[in-house]
C-alpha positions as CSV (number, residue, x, y, z in Angstrom):
1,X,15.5,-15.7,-10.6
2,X,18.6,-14.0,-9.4
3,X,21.5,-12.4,-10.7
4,X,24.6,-14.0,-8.5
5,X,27.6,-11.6,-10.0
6,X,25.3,-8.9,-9.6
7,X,23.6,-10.2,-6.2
8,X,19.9,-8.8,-7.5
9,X,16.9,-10.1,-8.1
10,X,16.1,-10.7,-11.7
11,X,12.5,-12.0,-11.8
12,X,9.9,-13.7,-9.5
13,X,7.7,-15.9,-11.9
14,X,4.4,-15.5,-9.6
15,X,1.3,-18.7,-9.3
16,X,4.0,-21.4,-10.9
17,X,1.7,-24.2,-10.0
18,X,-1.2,-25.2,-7.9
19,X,1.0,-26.8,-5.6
20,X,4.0,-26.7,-4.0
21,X,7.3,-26.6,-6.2
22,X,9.2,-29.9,-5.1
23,X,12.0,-30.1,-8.0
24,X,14.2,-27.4,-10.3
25,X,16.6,-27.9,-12.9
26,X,18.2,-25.4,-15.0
27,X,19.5,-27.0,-18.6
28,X,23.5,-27.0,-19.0
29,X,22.9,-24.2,-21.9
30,X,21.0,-22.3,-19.4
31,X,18.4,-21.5,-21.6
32,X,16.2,-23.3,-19.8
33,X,14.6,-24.1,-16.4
34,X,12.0,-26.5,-15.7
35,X,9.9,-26.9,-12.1
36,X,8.1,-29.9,-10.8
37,X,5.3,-29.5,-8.6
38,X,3.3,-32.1,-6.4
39,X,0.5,-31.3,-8.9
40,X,2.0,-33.7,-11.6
41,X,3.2,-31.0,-13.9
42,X,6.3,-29.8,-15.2
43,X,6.7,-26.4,-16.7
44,X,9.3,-25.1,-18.8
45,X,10.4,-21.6,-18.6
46,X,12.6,-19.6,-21.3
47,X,15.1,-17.9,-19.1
48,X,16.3,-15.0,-21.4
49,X,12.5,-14.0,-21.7
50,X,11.9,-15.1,-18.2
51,X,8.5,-16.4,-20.0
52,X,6.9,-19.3,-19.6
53,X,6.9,-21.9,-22.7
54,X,5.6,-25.2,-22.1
55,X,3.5,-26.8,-19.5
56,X,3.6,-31.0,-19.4
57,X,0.4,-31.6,-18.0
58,X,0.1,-34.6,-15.7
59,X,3.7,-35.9,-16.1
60,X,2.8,-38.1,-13.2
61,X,-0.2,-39.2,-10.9
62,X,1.9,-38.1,-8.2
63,X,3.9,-35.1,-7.2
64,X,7.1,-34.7,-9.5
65,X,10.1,-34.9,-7.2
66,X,13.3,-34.9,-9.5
67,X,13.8,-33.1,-12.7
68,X,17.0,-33.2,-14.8
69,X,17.8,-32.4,-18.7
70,X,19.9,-34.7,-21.0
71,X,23.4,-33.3,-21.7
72,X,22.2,-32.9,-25.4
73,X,19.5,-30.1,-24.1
74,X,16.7,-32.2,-26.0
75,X,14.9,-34.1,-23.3
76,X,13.7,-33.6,-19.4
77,X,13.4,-36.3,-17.1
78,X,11.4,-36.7,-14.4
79,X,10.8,-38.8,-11.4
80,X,7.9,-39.9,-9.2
81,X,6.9,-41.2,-6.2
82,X,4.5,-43.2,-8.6
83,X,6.7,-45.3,-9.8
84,X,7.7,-43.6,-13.0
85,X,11.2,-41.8,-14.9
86,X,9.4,-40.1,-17.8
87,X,11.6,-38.9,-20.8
88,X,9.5,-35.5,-22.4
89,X,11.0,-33.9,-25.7
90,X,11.6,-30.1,-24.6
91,X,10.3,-28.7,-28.2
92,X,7.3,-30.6,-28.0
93,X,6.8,-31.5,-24.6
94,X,5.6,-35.3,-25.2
95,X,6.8,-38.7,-23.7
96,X,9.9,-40.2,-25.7
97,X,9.9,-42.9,-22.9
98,X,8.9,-44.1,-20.0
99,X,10.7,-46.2,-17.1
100,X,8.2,-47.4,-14.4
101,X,9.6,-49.4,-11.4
102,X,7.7,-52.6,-10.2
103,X,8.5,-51.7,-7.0
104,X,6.8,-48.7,-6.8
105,X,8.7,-45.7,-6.4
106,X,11.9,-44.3,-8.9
């Protein structure tokens, strides 16, 4: 995580996932960032702590590869090459909904 006013480096979060990070989103209130890796999961990160918070295990069967939060700061959404947009309540981190294409891939 960087500083850009400053041009320094604020923290390096270290073994995020097992694979390689494919999406990021930070949330509008920047409290917030998420990271979707091509091992299904999605983890959520405080930034002010720089801590991790929440880990969605196997948000997909395949790699996540878009991440975006709602403008109201309550939801993530994800996309998959399986087929799948997956709406996950930050607090709780649990499916509200989920979109799945029938020709599939989101």
């Amino acid at each position: 995580m960087f500083d850009i006013q400053k041009r320094e480096k604020i923290h390096t979060f270290e073994k995020i996932h097992k694979g390689p990070i494919t999406s990021i989103v930070v949330s509008q209130d920047r409290r917030y960032i998420a990271s979707g890796s091509n091992d299904g999961f999605v983890k959520l990160y405080e930034v002010e702590k720089s801590n991790l918070v929440g880990i969605i295990e196997n948000a997909h069967t395949r790699g996540v590869d878009a991440l975006t939060v709602t403008r109201d700061q309550k939801y993530i959404l994800s996309g998959s090459y399986d087929g799948q947009l997956r709406l996950f309540d930050i607090e709780t981190r649990l499916p509200s909904f989920t979109f799945k294409s029938s020709e599939g891939s989101c």
